[in-house]
VEXBAVEX-202572 format. One record per residue (C-alpha): residue number from 1; residue in three letters; x, y, z. Coordinates in Angstrom, 3 decimals. Layout:
N
+------+------+----------+----------+----------+
! loro ! seke !       xx !       yy !       zz !
+------+------+----------+----------+----------+
!  NUM !  ala !        X !        Y !        Z !
...
+------+------+----------+----------+----------+
***
This chain:
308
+------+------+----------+----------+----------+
! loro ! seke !       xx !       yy !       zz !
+------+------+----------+----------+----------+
!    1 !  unk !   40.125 !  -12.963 !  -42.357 !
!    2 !  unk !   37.878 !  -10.495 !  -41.809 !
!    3 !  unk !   35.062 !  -11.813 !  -44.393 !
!    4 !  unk !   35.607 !  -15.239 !  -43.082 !
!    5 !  unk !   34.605 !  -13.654 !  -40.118 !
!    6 !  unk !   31.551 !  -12.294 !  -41.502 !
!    7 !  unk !   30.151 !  -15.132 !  -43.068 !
!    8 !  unk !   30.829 !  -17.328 !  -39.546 !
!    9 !  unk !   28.670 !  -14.751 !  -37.813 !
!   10 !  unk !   24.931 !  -16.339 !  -37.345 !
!   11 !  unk !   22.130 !  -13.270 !  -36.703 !
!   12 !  unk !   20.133 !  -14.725 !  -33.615 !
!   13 !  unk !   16.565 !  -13.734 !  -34.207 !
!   14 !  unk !   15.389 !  -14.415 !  -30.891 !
!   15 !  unk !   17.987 !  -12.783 !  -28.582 !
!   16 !  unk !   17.590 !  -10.229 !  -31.001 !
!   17 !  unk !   14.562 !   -9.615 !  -30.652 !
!   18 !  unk !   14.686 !  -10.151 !  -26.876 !
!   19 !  unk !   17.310 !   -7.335 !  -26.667 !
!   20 !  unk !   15.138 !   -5.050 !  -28.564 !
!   21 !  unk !   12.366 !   -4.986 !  -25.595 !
!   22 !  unk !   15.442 !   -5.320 !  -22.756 !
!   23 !  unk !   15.541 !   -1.816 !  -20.983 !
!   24 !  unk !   17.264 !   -1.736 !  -17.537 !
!   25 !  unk !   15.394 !   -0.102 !  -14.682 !
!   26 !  unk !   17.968 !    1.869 !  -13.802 !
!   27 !  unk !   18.433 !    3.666 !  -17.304 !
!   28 !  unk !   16.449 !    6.501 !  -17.269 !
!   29 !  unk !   18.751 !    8.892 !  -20.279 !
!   30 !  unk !   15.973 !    7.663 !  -22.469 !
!   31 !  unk !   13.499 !    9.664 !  -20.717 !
!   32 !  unk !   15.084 !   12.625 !  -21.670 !
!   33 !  unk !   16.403 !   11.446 !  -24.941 !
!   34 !  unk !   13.883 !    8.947 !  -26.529 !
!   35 !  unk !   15.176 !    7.010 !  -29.066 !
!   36 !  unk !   14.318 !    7.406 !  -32.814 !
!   37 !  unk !   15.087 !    4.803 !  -35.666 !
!   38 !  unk !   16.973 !    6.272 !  -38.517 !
!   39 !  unk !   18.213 !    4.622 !  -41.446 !
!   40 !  unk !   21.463 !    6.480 !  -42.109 !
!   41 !  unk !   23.793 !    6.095 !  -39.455 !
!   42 !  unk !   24.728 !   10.273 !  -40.224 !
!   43 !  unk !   22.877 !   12.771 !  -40.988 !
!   44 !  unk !   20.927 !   16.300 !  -39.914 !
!   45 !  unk !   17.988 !   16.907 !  -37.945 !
!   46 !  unk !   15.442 !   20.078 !  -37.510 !
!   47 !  unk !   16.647 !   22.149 !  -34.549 !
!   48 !  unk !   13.174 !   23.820 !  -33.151 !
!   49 !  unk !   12.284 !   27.417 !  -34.100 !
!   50 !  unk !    9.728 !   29.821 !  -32.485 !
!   51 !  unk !    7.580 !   30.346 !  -35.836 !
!   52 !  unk !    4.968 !   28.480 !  -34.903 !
!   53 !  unk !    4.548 !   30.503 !  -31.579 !
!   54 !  unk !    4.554 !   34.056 !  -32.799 !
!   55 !  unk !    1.101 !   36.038 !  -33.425 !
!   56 !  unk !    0.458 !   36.746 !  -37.078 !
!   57 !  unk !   -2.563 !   38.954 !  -38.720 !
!   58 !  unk !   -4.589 !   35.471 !  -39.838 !
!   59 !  unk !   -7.663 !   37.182 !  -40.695 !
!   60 !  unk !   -8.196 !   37.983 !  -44.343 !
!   61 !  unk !  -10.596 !   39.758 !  -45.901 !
!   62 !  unk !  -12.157 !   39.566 !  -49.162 !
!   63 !  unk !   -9.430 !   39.577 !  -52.178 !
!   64 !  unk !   -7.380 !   40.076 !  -49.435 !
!   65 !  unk !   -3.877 !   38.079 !  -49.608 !
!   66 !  unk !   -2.595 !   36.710 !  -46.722 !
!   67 !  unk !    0.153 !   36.829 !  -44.115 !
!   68 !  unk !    2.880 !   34.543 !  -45.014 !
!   69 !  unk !    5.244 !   32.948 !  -41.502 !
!   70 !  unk !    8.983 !   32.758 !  -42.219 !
!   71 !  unk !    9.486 !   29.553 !  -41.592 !
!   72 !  unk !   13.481 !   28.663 !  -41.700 !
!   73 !  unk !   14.929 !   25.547 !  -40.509 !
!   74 !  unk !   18.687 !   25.164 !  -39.381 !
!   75 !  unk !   19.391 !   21.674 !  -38.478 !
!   76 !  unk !   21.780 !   19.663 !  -36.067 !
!   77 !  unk !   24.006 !   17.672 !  -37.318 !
!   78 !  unk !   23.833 !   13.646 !  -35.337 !
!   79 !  unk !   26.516 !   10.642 !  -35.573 !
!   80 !  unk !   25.584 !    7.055 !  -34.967 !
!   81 !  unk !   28.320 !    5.346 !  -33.911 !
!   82 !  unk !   28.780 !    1.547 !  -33.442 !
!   83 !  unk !   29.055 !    0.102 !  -30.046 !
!   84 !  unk !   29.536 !   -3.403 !  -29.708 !
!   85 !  unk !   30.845 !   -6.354 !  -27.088 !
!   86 !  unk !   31.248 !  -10.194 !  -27.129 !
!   87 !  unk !   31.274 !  -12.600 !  -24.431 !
!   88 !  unk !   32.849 !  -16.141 !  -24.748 !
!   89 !  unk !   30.803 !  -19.189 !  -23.754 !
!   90 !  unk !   32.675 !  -22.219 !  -23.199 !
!   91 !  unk !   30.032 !  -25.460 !  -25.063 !
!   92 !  unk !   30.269 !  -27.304 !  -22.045 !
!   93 !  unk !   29.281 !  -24.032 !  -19.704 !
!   94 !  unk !   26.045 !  -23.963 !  -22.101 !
!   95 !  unk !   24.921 !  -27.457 !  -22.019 !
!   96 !  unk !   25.830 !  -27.266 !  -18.167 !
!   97 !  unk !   23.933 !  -24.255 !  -17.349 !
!   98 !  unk !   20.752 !  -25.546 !  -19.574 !
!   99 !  unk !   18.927 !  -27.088 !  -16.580 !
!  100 !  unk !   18.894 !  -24.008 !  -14.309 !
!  101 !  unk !   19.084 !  -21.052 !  -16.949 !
!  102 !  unk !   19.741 !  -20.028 !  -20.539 !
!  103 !  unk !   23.247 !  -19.131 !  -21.058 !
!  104 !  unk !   23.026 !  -16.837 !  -24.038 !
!  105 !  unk !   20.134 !  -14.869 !  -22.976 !
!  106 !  unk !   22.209 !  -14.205 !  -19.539 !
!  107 !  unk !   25.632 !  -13.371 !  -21.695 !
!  108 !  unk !   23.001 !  -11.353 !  -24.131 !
!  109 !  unk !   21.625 !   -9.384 !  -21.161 !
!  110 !  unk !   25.107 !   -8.976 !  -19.096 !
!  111 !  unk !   26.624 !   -8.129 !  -22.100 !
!  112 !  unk !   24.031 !   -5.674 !  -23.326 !
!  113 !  unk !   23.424 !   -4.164 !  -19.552 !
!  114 !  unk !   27.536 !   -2.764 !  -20.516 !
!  115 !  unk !   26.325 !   -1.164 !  -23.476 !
!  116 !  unk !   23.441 !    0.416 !  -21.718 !
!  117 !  unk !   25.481 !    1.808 !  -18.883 !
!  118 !  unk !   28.345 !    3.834 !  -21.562 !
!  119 !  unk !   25.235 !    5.102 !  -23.429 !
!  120 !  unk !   23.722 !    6.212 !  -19.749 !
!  121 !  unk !   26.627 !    7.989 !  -18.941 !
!  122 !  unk !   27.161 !    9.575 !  -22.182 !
!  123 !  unk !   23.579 !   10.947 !  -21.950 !
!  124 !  unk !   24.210 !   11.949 !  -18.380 !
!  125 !  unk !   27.148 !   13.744 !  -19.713 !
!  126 !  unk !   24.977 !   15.336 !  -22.461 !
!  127 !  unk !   22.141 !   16.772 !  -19.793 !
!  128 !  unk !   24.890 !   17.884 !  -16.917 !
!  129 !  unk !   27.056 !   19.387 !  -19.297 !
!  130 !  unk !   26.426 !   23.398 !  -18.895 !
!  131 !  unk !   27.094 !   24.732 !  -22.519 !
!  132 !  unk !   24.141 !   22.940 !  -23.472 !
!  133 !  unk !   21.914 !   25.364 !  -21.928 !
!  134 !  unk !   21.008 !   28.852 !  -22.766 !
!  135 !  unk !   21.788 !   31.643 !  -20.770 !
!  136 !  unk !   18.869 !   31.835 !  -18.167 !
!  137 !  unk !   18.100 !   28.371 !  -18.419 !
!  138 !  unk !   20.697 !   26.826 !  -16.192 !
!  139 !  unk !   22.081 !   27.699 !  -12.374 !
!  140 !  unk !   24.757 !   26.400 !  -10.034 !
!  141 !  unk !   23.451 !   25.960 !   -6.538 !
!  142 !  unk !   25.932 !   26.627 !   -3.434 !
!  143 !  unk !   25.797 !   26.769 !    0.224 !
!  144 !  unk !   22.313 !   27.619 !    1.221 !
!  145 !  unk !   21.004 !   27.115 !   -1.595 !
!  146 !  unk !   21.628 !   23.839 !   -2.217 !
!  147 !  unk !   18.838 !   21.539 !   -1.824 !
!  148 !  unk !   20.962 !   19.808 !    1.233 !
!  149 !  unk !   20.938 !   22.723 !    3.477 !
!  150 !  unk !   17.708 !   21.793 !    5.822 !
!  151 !  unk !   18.605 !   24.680 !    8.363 !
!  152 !  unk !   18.314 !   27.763 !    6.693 !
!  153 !  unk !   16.561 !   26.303 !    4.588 !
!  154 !  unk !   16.599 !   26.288 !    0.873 !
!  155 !  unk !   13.429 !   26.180 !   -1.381 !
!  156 !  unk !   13.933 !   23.725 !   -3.977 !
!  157 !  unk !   10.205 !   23.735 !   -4.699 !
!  158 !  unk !   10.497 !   27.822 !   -5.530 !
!  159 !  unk !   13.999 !   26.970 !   -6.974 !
!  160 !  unk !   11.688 !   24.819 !   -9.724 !
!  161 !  unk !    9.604 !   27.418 !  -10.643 !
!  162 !  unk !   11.707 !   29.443 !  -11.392 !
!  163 !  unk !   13.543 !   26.821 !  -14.115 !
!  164 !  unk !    9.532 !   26.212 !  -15.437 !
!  165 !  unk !    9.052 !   29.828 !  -15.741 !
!  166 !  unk !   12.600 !   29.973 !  -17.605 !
!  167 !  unk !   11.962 !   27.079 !  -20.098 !
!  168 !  unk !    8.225 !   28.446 !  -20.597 !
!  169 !  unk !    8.703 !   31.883 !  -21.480 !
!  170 !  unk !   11.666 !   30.271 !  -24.511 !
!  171 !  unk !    9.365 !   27.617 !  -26.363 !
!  172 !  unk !    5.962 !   28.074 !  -24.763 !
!  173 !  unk !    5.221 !   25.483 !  -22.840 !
!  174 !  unk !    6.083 !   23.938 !  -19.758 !
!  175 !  unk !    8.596 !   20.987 !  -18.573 !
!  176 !  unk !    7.553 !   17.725 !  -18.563 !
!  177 !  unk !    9.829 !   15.765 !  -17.121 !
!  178 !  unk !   12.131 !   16.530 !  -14.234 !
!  179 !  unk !   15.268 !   14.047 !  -13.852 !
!  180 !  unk !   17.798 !   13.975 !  -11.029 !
!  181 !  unk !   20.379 !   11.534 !   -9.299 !
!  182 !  unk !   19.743 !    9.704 !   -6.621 !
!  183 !  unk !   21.991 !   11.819 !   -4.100 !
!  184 !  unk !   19.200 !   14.940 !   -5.012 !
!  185 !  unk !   16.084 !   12.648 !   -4.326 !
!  186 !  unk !   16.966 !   11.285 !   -1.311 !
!  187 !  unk !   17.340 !   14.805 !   -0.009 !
!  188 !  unk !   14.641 !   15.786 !   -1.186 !
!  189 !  unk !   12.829 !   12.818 !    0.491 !
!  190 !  unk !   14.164 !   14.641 !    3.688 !
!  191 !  unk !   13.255 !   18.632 !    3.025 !
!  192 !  unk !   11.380 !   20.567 !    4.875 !
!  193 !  unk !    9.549 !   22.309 !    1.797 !
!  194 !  unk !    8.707 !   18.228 !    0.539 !
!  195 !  unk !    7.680 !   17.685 !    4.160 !
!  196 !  unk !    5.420 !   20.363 !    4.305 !
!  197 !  unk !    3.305 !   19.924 !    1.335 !
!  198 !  unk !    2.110 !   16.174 !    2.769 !
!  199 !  unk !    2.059 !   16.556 !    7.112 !
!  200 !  unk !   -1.577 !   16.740 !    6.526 !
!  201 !  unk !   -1.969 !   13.841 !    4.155 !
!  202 !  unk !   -1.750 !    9.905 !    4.657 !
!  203 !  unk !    0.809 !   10.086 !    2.111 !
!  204 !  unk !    4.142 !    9.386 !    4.385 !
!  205 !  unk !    7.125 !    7.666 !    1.552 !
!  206 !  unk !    8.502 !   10.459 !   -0.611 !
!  207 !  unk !    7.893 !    8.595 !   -4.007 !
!  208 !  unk !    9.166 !    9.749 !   -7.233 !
!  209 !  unk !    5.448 !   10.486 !   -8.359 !
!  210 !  unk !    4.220 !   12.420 !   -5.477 !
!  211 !  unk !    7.480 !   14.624 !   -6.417 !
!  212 !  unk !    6.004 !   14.878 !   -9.581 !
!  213 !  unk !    2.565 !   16.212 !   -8.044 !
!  214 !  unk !    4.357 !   18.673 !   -5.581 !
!  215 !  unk !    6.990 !   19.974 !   -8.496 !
!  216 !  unk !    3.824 !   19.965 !  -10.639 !
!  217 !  unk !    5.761 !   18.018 !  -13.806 !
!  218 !  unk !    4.055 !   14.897 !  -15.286 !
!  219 !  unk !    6.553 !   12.841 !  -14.962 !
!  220 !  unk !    9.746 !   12.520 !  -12.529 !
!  221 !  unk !   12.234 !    9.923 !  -12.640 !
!  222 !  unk !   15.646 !    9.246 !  -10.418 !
!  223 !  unk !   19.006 !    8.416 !  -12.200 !
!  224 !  unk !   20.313 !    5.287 !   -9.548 !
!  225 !  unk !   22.552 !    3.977 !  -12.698 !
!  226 !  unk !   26.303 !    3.761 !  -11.617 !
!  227 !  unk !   29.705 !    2.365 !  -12.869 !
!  228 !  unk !   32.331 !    0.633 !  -11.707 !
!  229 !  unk !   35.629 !    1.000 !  -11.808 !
!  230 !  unk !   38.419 !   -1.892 !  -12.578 !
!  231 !  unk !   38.842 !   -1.968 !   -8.383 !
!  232 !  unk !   35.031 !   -1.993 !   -8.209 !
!  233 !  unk !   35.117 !    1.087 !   -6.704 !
!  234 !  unk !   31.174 !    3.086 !   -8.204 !
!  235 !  unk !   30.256 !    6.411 !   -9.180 !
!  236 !  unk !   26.896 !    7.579 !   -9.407 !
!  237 !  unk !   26.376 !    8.695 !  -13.470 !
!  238 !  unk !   23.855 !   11.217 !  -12.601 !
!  239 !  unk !   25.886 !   13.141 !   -9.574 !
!  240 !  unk !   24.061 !   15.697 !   -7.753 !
!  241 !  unk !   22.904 !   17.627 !  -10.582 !
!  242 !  unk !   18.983 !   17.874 !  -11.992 !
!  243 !  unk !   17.269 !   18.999 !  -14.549 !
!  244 !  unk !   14.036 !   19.865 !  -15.975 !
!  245 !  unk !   13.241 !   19.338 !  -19.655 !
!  246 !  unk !   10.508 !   19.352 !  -22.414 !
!  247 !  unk !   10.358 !   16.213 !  -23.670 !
!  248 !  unk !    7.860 !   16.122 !  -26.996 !
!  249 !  unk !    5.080 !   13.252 !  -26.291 !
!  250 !  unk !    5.100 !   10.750 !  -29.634 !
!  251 !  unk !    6.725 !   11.207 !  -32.672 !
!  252 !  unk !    8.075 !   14.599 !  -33.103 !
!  253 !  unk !    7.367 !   17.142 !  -35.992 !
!  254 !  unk !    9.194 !   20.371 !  -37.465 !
!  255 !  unk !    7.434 !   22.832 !  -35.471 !
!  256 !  unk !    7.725 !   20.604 !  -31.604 !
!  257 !  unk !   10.457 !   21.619 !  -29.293 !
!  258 !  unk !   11.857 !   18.981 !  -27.517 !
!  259 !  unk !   15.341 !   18.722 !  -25.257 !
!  260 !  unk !   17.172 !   16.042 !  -27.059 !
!  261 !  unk !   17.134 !   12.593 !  -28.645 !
!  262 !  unk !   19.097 !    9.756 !  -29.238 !
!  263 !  unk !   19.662 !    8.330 !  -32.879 !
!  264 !  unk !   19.404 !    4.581 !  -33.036 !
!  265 !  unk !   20.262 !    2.737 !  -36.651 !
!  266 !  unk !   17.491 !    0.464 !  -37.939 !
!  267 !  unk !   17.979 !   -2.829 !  -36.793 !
!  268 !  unk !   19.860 !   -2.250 !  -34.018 !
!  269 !  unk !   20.337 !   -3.514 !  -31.650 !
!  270 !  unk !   21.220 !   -6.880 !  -33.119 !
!  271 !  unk !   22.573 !  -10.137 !  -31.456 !
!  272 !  unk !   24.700 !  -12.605 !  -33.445 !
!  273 !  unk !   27.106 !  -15.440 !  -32.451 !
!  274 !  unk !   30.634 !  -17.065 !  -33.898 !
!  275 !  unk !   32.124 !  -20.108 !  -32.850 !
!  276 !  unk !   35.393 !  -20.349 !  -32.169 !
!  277 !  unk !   36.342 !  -23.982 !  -32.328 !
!  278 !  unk !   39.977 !  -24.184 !  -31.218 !
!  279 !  unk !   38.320 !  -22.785 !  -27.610 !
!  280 !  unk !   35.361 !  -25.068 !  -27.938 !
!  281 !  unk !   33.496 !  -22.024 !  -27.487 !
!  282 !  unk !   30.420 !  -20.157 !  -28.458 !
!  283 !  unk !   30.993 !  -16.354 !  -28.811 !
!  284 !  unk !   27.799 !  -13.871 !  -28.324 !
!  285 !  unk !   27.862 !  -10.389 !  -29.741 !
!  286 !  unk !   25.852 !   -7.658 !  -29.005 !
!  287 !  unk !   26.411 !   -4.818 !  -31.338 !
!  288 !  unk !   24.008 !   -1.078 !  -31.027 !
!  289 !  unk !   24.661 !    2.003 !  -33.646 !
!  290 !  unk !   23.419 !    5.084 !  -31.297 !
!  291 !  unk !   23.882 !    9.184 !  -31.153 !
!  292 !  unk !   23.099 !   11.427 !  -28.366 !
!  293 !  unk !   22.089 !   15.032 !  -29.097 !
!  294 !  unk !   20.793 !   17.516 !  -27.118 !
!  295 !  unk !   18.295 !   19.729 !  -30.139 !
!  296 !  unk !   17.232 !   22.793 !  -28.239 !
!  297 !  unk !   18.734 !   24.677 !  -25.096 !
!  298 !  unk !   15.935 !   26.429 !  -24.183 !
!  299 !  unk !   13.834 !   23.339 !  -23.964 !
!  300 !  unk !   15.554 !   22.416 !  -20.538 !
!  301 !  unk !   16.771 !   24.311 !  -17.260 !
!  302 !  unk !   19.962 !   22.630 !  -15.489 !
!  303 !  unk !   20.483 !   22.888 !  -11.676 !
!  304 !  unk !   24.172 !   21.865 !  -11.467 !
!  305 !  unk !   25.432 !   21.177 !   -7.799 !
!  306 !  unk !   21.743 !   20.844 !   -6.327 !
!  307 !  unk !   23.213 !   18.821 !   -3.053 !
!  308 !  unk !   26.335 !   19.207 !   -1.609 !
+------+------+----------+----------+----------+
***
């Protein structure tokens, strides 16, 4: 049954290739963990090493030999695994729906928005989750010190030094991108410290990119994704944590730290369809191959709890 199935199963090159350009707004885990293609679905990838960053003697004189770097590599090992859904289209919903909208593309998108939101949580997960930090480069916030607390108050703005200072003095360089749920940005809208940096300016809406000029980090983006329970019930993915992270720009080599990644299989993701004629019906698949690894824990600082 199962290789009938397979050769029933038509590869839809232009949802496809739709799907491979569809990128909710909401899903921001790729920020911290762009995606890279790899062939094998398993396999092990270069975990970043200070070598390149240490001073060496490079002068050498004449018929002089010269310094040699001990460049080892230990590796992490990543996982893709398959994650795939289907959604039934009755023949006569399609030709009905052809007039006002395209009913594949819409069970393409629906369907692949549900994939998007488990892989946003699981890279949530992956950047809340404490043990992936070093020691130093991660702090729970309580009380006054929690970004919330506008009376005595607390100094989220000093608070982020401190986590670029941390990440900084590990791989050399500073954070580059500085993610957080929604519940921390809007409070952050509302500080006192945020507040103070633009009374003198024209600039009145708290906007994700003046945060990024006041925090001093290239880019910062806002984690509104959320899922729903079976009684509809939501829960933010992102909480009321944040983090900061170096994020390598372009493709990454040996010798670039970088926070984390996630591992996509070549051709994924991939759209296909099946008919199921007993239902009259038209079924849509949507099928991804994906790994989320976090490759260095000095590369990021975690503020867990930043809001009450």
């Amino acid at each position: 049954m199962a290789g009938r199935l397979s050769e029933l199963r038509i590869v839809d090159t232009v949802q496809t290739q739709l799907s491979w350009g569809f990128i909710p707004a909401t899903w921001v885990g790729a920020v911290l963990f762009p995606i890279i293609t790899v062939v094998q679905e398993a396999g092990k990838v270069p975990k970043f090493g200070t070598e390149a960053f240490r001073l060496y003697n490079t002068k050498r004189p004449p018929r002089g030999t010269r310094a040699r770097i001990d460049f080892g590599i230990s590796s992490i090992d990543y996982r893709c695994e398959e994650r795939s859904l289907e959604c039934p289209l009755d023949l006569r919903e399609i030709e009905e729906a052809a007039a006002v909208f395209d009913a594949r593309t819409a069970a393409r998108e629906t369907t692949q928005l549900a994939i998007f939101t488990d892989v946003e949580k699981e890279q949530a997960a992956q950047a809340r989750l404490a043990t992936n930090y070093a020691t130093g480069n991660k702090i729970t916030l309580s009380g006054t010190s929690q970004w919330s607390d506008f009376t005595t108050p607390s100094h989220p703005i000093a608070a982020v030094r401190v986590g670029k200072a941390a990440i900084r003095g590990k791989i050399g360089v500073n954070p580059n991108v500085f993610c957080m749920g929604e519940d921390v940005f809007v409070k952050l809208q509302d500080h006192p410290d945020i507040i103070a940096r633009i009374q003198y300016s024209q600039k009145g809406i708290i906007t994700p990119e003046l945060l990024a000029e006041i925090f001093g980090i290239e880019k910062v983006v806002v984690g509104s994704a959320a899922y729903a329970s079976e009684a509809d019930v939501f829960t933010s993915i992102w909480g009321k944590d944040a983090m900061l992270a170096y994020v390598a720009p372009g493709k990454r080599t040996l010798g670039t730290p970088t926070f984390g990644s996630t591992f996509r299989k070549h051709g994924r993701p991939r759209v296909f369809t099946y008919g199921a004629p007993r239902e009259n019906s038209e079924i849509v698949v949507v099928e991804d191959n994906l790994d989320t690894k976090v490759l260095s824990d000095v590369a990021g600082y975690l503020f867990t709890d930043a809001v009450a």
